[in-house]
C-alpha positions as CSV (number, residue, x, y, z in Angstrom):
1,X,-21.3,-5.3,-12.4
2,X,-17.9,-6.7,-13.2
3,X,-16.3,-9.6,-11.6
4,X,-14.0,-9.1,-8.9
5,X,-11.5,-11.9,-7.5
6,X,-12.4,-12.1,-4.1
7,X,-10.7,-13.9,-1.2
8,X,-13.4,-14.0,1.1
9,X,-12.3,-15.1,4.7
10,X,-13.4,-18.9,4.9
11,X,-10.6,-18.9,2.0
12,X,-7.9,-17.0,3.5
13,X,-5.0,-18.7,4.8
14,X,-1.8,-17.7,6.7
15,X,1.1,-17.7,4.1
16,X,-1.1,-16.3,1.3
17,X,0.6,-13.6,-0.5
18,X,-0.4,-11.2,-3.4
19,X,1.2,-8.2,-5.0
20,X,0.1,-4.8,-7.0
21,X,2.5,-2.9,-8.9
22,X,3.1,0.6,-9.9
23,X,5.3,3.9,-11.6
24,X,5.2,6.6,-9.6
25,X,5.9,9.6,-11.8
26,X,5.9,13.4,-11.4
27,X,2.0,13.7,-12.5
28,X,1.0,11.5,-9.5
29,X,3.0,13.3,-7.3
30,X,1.2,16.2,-8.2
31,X,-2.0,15.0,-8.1
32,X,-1.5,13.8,-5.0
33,X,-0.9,17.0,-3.4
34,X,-3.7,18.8,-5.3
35,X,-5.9,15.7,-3.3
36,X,-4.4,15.9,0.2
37,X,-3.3,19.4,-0.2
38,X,0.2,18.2,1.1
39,X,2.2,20.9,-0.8
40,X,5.3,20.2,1.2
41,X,8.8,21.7,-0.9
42,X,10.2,18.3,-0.5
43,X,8.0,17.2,-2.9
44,X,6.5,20.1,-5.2
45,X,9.6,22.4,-5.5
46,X,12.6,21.7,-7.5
47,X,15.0,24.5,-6.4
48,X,13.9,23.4,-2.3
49,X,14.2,19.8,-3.2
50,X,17.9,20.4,-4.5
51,X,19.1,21.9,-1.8
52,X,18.2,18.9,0.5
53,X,20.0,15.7,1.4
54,X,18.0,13.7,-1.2
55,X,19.3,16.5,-4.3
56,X,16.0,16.8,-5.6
57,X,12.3,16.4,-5.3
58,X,10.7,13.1,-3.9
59,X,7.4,11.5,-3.2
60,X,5.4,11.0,-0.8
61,X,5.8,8.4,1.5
62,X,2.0,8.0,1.6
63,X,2.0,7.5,-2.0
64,X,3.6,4.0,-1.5
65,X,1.3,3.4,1.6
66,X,-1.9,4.2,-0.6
67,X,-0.6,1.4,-3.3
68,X,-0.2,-0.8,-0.2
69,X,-3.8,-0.1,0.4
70,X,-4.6,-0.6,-3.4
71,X,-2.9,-4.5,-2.9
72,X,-5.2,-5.2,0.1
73,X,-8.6,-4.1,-1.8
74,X,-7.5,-5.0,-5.3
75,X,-4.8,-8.1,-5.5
76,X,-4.9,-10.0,-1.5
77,X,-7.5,-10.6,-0.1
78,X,-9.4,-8.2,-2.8
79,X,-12.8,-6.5,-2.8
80,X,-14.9,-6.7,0.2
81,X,-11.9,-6.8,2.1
82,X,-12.1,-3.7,5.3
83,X,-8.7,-1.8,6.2
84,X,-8.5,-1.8,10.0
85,X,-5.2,-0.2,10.9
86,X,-2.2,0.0,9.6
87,X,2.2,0.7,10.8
88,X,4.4,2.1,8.2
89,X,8.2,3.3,8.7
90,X,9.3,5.1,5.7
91,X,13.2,3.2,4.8
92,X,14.4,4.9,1.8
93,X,12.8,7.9,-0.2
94,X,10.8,7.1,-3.7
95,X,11.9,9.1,-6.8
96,X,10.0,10.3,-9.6
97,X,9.9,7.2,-11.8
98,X,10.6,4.4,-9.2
99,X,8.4,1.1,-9.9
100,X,7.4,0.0,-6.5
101,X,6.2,-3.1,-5.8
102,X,3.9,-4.5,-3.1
103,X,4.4,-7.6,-1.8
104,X,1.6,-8.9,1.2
105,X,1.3,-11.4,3.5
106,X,-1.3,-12.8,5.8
107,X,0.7,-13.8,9.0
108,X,-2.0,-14.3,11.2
109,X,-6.0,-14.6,11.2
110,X,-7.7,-14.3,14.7
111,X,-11.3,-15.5,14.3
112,X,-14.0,-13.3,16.3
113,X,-17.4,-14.4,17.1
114,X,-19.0,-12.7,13.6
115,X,-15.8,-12.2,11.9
116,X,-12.0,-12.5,11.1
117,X,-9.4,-10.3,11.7
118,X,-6.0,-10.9,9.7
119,X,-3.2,-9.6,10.3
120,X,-0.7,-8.8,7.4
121,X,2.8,-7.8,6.3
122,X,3.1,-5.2,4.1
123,X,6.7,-4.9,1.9
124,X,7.1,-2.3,-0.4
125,X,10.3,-2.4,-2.6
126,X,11.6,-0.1,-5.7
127,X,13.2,-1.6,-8.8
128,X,16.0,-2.2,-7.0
129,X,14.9,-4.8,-4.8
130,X,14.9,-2.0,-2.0
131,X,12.5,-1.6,0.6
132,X,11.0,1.9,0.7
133,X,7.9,1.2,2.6
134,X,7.2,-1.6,5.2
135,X,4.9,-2.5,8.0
136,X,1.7,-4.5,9.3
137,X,-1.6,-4.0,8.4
138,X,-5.1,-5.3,9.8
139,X,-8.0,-6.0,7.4
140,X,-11.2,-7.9,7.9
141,X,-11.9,-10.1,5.0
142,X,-14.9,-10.2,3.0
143,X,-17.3,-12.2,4.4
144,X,-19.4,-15.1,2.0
145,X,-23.2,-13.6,2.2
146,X,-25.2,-16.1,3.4
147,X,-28.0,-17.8,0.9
């Protein structure tokens, strides 16, 4: 098994922050709707695309909300980690190419009888500096098993 870096939830801490980064290019957009089966023109035909107020084919805004989804379980907190629920709103469209990074924050850890619930913000910007993709999500840390 390999080693994961975990943030289990006696170590997370309001303020923490971590970050996963990533090119979206044609191929994952493609692959994307083969998975889904979201075959929307917006994003899988050029001559629809160009006739639109973005001039061309763009991604899908769940693309960006799966890498924020990637941060949680990969970068902060990490493996273990449970996605509860999560807002999005959609600011600016992402373009074949774009490198979009994820930037999240815990702002807030309720602790339950068994368990914690943290609450964190979730920033996604293009190479730009742009947000594209932001909102709140709630994950449940993993937990330290027990010896």
């Amino acid at each position: 098994m390999s080693e994961y870096k975990i943030i289990y939830d006696d170590e997370l801490k309001v303020g923490m922050t971590g970050e996963f980064s990533k090119r979206v290019t044609k191929q994952d957009v493609e692959k994307f709707a083969e998975v889904t089966g979201d075959y929307n023109p917006m994003h899988m035909d050029d001559e629809f695309a160009a006739k639109t107020q973005f001039h061309g084919r763009i991604a899908h805004g769940m693309i960006s909300a799966g890498m924020i989804s990637a941060c949680l379980g990969t970068k902060m907190p990490g493996p273990g980690a449970i996605y509860l629920g999560q807002t999005l709103r959609f600011d600016r469209p992402v373009h074949f190419d774009d490198v979009l990074v994820v930037k999240a924050e815990v702002t807030k850890i309720v602790e339950k009888p068994h368990f914690k619930i943290a609450t964190i913000s979730t920033i996604v910007t293009n190479q730009d500096g742009e947000i594209v993709t932001e909102g709140e999500a709630t994950i449940m840390p993993a937990k330290r098993e027990e010896l």
